[in-house]
Wavefront OBJ file of the C-alpha trace (Angstrom):
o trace
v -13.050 -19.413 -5.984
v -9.397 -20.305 -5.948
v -7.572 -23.950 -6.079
v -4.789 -23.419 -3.934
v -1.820 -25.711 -3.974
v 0.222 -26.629 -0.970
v 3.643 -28.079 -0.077
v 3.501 -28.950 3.770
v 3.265 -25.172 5.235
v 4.623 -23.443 2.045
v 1.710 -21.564 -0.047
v 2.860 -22.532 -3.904
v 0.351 -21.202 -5.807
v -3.606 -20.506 -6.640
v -5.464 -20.501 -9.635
v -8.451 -18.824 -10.061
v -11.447 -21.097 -10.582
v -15.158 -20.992 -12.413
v -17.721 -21.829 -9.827
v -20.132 -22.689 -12.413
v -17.934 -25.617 -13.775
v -16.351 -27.064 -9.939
v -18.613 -29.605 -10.069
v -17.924 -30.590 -13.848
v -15.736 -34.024 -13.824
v -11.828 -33.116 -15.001
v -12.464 -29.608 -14.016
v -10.145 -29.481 -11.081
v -7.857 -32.629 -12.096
v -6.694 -30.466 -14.921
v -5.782 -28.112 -12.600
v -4.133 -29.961 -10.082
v -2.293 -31.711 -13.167
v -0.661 -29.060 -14.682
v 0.454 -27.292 -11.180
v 2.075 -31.007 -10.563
v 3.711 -30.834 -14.091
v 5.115 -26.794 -13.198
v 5.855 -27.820 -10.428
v 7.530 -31.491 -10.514
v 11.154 -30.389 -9.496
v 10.160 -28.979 -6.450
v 7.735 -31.613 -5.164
v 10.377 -34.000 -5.684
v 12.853 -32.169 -3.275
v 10.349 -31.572 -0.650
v 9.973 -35.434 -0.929
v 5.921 -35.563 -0.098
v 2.775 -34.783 -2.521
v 1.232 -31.791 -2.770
v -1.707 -30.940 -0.880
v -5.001 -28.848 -2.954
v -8.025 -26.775 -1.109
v -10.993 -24.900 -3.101
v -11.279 -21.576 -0.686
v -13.529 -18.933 -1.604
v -12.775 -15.378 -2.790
v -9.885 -13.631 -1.029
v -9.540 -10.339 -0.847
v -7.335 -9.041 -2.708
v -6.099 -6.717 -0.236
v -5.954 -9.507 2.169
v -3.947 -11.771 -0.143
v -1.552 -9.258 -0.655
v -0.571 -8.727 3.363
v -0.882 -12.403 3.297
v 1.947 -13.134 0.618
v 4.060 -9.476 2.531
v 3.994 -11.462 5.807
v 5.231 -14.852 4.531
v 7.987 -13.062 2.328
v 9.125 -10.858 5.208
v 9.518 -14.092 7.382
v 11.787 -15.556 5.006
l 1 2 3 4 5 6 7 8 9 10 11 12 13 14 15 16 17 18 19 20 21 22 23 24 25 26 27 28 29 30 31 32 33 34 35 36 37 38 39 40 41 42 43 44 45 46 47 48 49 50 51 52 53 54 55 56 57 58 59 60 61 62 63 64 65 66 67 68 69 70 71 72 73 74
């Protein structure tokens, strides 16, 4: 399972996650926290919050035409 971490459209960044321990309280707020923290600068340009979503496993082939398709569009 992966936390992934939004900014309107834009794909930031995932971080791999325990399944075991989702449903442990602070689990994902510690998370979320620290991506906010790396990633303060930005959110405050972009001027809105960041959004989070728990997805399943990716492929990691998939994930990789994924991220080759969004940096190609660039």
């Amino acid at each position: 399972m992966q936390l992934m971490m939004y900014l309107g459209n834009d794909h930031i960044e995932s971080v791999k996650l325990d399944p075991d321990r989702i449903s442990k309280p602070g689990y994902l707020g510690t998370f979320k926290r620290n991506l906010k923290v790396k990633y303060k600068d930005l959110i405050s340009e972009y001027g809105s919050s960041a959004d989070f979503i728990v997805v399943g496993e990716v492929k990691k082939d998939y994930s990789e035409k994924i991220n080759n398709v969004v940096r190609n569009s660039e």
